[in-house]
MARSE-296423 format. One record per residue (C-alpha): residue number from 1; residue in three letters; x, y, z. Coordinates in nm, 2 decimals, always signed. Example, Ala and Ser with C-alpha at 12.3 -4.5 7.8 and 13.67 -1.06 7.14 Angstrom:
2
<r><k>1</k><r>ALA</r><x>+1.23</x><y>-0.45</y><z>+0.78</z></r>
<r><k>2</k><r>SER</r><x>+1.37</x><y>-0.11</y><z>+0.71</z></r>
***
This chain:
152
<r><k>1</k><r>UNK</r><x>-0.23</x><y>+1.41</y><z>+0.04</z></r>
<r><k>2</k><r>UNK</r><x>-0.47</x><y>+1.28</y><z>-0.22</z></r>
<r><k>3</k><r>UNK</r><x>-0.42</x><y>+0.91</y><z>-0.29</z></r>
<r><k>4</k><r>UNK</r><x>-0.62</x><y>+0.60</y><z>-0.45</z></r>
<r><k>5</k><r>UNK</r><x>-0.69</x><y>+0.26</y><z>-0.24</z></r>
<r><k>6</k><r>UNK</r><x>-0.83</x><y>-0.06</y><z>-0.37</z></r>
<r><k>7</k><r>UNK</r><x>-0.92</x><y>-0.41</y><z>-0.25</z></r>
<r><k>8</k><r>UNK</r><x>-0.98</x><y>-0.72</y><z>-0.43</z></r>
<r><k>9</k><r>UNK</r><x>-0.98</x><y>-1.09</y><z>-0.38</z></r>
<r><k>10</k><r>UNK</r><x>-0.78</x><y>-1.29</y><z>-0.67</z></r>
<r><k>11</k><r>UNK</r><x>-0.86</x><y>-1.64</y><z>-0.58</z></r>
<r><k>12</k><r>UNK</r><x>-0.49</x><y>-1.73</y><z>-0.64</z></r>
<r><k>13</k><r>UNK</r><x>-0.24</x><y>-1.78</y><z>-0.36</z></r>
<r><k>14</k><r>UNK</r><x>+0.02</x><y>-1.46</y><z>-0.31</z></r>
<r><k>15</k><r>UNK</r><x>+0.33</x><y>-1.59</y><z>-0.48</z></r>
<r><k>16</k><r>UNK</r><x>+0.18</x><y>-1.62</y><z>-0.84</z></r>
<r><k>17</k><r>UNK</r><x>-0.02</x><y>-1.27</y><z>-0.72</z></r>
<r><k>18</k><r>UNK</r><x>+0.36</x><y>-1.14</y><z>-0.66</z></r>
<r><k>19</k><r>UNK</r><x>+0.48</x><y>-1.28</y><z>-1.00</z></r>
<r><k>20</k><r>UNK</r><x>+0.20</x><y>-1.14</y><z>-1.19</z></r>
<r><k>21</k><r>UNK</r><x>+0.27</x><y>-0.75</y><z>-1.04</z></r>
<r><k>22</k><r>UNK</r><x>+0.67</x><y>-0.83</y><z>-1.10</z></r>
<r><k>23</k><r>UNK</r><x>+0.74</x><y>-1.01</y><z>-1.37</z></r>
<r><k>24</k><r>UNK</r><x>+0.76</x><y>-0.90</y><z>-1.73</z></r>
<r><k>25</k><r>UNK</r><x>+0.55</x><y>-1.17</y><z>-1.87</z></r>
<r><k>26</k><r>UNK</r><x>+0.32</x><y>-1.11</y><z>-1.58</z></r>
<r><k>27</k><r>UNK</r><x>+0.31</x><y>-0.76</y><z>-1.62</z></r>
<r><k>28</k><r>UNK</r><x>+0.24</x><y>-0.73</y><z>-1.99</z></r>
<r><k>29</k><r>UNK</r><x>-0.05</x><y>-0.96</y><z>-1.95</z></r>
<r><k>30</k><r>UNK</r><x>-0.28</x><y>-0.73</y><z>-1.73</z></r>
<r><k>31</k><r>UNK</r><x>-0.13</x><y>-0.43</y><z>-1.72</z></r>
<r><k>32</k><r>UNK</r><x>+0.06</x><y>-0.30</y><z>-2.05</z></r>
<r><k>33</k><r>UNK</r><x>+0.19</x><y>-0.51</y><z>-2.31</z></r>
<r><k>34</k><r>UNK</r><x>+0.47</x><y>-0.26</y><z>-2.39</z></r>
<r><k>35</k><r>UNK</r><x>+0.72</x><y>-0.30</y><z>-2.03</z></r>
<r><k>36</k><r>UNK</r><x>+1.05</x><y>-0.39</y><z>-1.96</z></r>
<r><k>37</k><r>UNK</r><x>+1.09</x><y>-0.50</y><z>-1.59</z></r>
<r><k>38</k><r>UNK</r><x>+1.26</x><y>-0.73</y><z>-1.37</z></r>
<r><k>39</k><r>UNK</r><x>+1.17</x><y>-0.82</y><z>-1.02</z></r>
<r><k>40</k><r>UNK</r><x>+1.50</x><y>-0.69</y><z>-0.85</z></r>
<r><k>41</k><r>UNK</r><x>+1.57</x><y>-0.40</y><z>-0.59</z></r>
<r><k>42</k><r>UNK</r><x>+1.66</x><y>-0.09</y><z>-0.76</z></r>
<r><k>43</k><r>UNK</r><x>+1.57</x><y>-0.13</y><z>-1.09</z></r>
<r><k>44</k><r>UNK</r><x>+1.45</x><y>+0.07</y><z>-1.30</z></r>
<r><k>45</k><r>UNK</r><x>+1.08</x><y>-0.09</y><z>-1.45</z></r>
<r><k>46</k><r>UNK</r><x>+0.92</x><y>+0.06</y><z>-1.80</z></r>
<r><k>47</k><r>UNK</r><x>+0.60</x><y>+0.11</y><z>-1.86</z></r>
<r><k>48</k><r>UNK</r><x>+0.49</x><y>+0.23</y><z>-2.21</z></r>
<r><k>49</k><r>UNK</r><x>+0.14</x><y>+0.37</y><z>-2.32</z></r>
<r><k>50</k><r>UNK</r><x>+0.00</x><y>+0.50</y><z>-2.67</z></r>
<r><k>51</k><r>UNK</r><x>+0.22</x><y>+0.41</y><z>-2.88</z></r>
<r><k>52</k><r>UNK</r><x>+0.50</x><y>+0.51</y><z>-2.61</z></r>
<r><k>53</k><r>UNK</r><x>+0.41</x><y>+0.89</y><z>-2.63</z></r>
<r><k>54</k><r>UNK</r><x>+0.36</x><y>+0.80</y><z>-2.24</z></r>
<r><k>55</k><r>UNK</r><x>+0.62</x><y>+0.64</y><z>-2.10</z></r>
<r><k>56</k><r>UNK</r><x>+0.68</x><y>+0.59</y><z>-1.69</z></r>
<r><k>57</k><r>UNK</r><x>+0.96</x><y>+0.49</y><z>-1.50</z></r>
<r><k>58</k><r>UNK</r><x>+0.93</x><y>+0.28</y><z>-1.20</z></r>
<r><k>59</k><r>UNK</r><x>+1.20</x><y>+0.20</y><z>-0.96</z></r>
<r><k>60</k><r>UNK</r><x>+1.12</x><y>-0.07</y><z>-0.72</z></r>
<r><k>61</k><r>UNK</r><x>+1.23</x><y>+0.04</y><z>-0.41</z></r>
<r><k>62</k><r>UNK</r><x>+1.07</x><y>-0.28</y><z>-0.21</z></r>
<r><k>63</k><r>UNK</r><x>+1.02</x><y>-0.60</y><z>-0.27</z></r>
<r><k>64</k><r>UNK</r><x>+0.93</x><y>-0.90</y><z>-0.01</z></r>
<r><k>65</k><r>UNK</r><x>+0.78</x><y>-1.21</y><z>-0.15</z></r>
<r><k>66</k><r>UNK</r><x>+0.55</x><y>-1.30</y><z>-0.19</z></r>
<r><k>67</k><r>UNK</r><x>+0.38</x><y>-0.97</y><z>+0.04</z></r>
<r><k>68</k><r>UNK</r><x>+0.48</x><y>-0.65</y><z>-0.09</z></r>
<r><k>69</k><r>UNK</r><x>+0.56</x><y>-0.42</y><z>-0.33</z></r>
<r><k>70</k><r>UNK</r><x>+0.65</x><y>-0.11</y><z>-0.40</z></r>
<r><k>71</k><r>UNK</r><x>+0.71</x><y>+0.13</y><z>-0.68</z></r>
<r><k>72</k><r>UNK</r><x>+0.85</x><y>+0.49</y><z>-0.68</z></r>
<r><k>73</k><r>UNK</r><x>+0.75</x><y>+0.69</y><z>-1.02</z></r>
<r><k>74</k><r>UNK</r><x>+1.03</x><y>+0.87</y><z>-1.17</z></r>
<r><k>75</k><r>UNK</r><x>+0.92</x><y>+0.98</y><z>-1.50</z></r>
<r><k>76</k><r>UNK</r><x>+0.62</x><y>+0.96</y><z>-1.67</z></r>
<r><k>77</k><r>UNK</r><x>+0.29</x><y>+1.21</y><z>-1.61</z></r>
<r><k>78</k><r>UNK</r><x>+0.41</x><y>+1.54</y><z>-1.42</z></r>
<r><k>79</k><r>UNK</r><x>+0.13</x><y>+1.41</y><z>-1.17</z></r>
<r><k>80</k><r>UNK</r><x>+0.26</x><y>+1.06</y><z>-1.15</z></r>
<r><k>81</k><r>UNK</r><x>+0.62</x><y>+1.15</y><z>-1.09</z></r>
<r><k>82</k><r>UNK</r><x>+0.71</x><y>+1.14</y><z>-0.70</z></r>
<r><k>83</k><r>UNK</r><x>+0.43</x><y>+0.90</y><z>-0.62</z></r>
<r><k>84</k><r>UNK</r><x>+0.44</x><y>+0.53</y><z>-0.50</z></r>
<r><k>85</k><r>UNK</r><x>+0.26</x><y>+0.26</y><z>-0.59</z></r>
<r><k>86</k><r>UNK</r><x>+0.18</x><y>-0.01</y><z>-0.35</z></r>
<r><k>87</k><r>UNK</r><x>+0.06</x><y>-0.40</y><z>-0.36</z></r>
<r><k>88</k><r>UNK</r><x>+0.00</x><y>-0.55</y><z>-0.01</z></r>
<r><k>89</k><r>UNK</r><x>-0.05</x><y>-0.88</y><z>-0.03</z></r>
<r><k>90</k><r>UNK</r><x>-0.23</x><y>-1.14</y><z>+0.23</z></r>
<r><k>91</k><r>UNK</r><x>-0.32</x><y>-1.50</y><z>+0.18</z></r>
<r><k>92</k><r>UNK</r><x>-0.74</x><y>-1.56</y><z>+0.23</z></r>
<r><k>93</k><r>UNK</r><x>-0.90</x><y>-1.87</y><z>+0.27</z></r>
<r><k>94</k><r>UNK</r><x>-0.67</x><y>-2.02</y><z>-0.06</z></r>
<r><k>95</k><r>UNK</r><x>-0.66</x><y>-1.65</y><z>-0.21</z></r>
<r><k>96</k><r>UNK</r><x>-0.48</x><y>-1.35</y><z>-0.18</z></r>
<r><k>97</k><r>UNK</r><x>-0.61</x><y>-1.03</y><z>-0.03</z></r>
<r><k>98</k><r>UNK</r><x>-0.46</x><y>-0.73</y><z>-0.26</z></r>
<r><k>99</k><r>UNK</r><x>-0.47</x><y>-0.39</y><z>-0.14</z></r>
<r><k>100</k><r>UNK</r><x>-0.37</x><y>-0.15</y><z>-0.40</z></r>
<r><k>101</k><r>UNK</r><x>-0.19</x><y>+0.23</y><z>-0.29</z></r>
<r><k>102</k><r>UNK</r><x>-0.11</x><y>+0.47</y><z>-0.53</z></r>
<r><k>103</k><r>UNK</r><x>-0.02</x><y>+0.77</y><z>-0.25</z></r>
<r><k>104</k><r>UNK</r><x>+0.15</x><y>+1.06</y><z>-0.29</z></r>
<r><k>105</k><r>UNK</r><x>-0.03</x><y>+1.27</y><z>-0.51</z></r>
<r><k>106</k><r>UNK</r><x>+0.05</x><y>+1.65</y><z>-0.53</z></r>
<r><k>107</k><r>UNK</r><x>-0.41</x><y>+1.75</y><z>-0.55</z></r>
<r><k>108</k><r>UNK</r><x>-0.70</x><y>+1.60</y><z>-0.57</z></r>
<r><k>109</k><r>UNK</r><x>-0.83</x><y>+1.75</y><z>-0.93</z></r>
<r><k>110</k><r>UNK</r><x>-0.62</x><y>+1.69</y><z>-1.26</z></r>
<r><k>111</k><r>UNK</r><x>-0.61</x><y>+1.37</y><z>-1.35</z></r>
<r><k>112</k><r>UNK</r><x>-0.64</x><y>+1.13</y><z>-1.01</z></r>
<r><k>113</k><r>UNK</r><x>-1.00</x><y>+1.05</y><z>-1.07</z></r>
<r><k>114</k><r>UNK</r><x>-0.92</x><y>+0.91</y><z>-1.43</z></r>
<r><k>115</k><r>UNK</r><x>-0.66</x><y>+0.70</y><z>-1.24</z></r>
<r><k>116</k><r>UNK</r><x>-0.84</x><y>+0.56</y><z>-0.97</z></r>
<r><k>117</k><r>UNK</r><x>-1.11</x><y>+0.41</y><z>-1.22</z></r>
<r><k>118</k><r>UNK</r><x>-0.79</x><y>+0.30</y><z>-1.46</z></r>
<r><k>119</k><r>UNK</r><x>-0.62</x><y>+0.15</y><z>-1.17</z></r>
<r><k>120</k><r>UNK</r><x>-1.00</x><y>-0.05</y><z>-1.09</z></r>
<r><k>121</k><r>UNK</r><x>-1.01</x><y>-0.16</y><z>-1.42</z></r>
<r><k>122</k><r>UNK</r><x>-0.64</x><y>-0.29</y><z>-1.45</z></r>
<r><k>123</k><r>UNK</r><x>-0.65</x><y>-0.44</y><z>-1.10</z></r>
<r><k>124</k><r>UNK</r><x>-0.96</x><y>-0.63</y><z>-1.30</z></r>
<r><k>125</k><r>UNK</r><x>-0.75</x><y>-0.71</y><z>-1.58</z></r>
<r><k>126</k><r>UNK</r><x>-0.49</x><y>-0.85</y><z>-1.31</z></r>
<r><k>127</k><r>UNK</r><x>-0.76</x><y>-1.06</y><z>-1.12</z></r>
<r><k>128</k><r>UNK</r><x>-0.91</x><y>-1.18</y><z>-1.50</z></r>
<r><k>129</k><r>UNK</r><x>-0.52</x><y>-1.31</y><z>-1.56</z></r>
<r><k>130</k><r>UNK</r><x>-0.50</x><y>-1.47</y><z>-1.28</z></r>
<r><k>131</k><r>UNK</r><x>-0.81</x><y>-1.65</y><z>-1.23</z></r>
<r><k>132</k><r>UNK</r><x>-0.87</x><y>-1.72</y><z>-1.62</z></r>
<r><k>133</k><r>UNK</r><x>-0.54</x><y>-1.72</y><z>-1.77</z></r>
<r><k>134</k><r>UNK</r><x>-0.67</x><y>-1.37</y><z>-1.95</z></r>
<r><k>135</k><r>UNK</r><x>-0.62</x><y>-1.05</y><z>-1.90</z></r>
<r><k>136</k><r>UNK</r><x>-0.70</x><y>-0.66</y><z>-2.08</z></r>
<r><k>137</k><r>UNK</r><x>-0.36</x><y>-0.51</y><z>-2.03</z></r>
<r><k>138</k><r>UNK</r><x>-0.30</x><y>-0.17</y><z>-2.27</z></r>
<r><k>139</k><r>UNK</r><x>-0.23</x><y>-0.33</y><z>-2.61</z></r>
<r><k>140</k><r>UNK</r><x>+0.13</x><y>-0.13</y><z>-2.71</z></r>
<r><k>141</k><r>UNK</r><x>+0.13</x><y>-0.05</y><z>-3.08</z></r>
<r><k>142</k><r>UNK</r><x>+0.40</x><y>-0.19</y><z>-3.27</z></r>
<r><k>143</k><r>UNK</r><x>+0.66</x><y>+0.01</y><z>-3.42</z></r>
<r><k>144</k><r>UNK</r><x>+0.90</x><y>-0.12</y><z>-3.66</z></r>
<r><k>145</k><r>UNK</r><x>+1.20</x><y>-0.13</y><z>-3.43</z></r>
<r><k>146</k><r>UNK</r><x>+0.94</x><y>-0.39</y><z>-3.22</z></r>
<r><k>147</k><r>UNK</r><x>+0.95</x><y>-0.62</y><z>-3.49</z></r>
<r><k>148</k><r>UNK</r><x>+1.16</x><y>-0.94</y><z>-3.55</z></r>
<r><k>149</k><r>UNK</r><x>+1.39</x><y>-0.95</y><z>-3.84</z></r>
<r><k>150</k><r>UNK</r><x>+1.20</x><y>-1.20</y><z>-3.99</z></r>
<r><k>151</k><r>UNK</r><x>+0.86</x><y>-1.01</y><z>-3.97</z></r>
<r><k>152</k><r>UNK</r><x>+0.99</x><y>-0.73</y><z>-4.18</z></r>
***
């Protein structure tokens, strides 16, 4: 099967690596800023793009901090769905050593090459965040039920 593999070096140490792929806060600042997750077994994280007319479920199905974690895609793009996503994490000299998985993918046309060089430039966002307290996550458009009371 088809899959797309990536290695960087984010000169952070692995448990604020593991924070930033599992936490909301951390999640919305590299990746999307429209997600609702929580770093527990089971769950169910969200991931919303567009202006949510792309939505995918995530349920982590492994989590061992600060050195791995894993995603399997319930919903979302009919090529997404059934796939995992996978963050392997390693300390180097002060840093951590992320290799990035996204396996089980159905074919090689469609839409994995548009995803391996999304996944690269996320994976930069996430290293940007890390190592400069910035990142380029998705920027979610707002809807009105997003806003506060006080906003509208």
């Amino acid at each position: 099967m088809p899959e797309i593999l990536h290695q960087l070096v984010i000169d952070v140490p692995p448990p604020a690596t593991f924070d930033a792929i599992t936490e909301q806060r951390g999640l919305a600042s590299w990746w999307t800023t429209d997600v609702k997750a929580e770093p527990k077994m089971g769950s169910i994280a969200e991931f919303g793009f567009n202006g949510r007319s792309m939505v995918f479920d995530m349920r982590v199905v492994a989590l061992d901090k600060p050195n791995f974690v894993r995603w399997h895609c319930l919903a979302g793009h009919a090529e997404w769905c059934n796939t995992d996503l996978i963050f392997a994490l390693s300390s180097r000299k002060g840093g951590t050593l992320l290799r990035f998985a996204h396996r089980g993918w159905e074919f090689s046309d469609g839409i994995l090459a548009q995803c391996s060089y999304d996944w690269a430039r996320y994976l930069a966002s996430l290293k940007s965040y890390l190592e400069t307290g910035t990142g380029t996550p998705h920027e979610a458009k707002k809807t009105e039920d997003d806003t506060l009371p006080a906003e509208r």
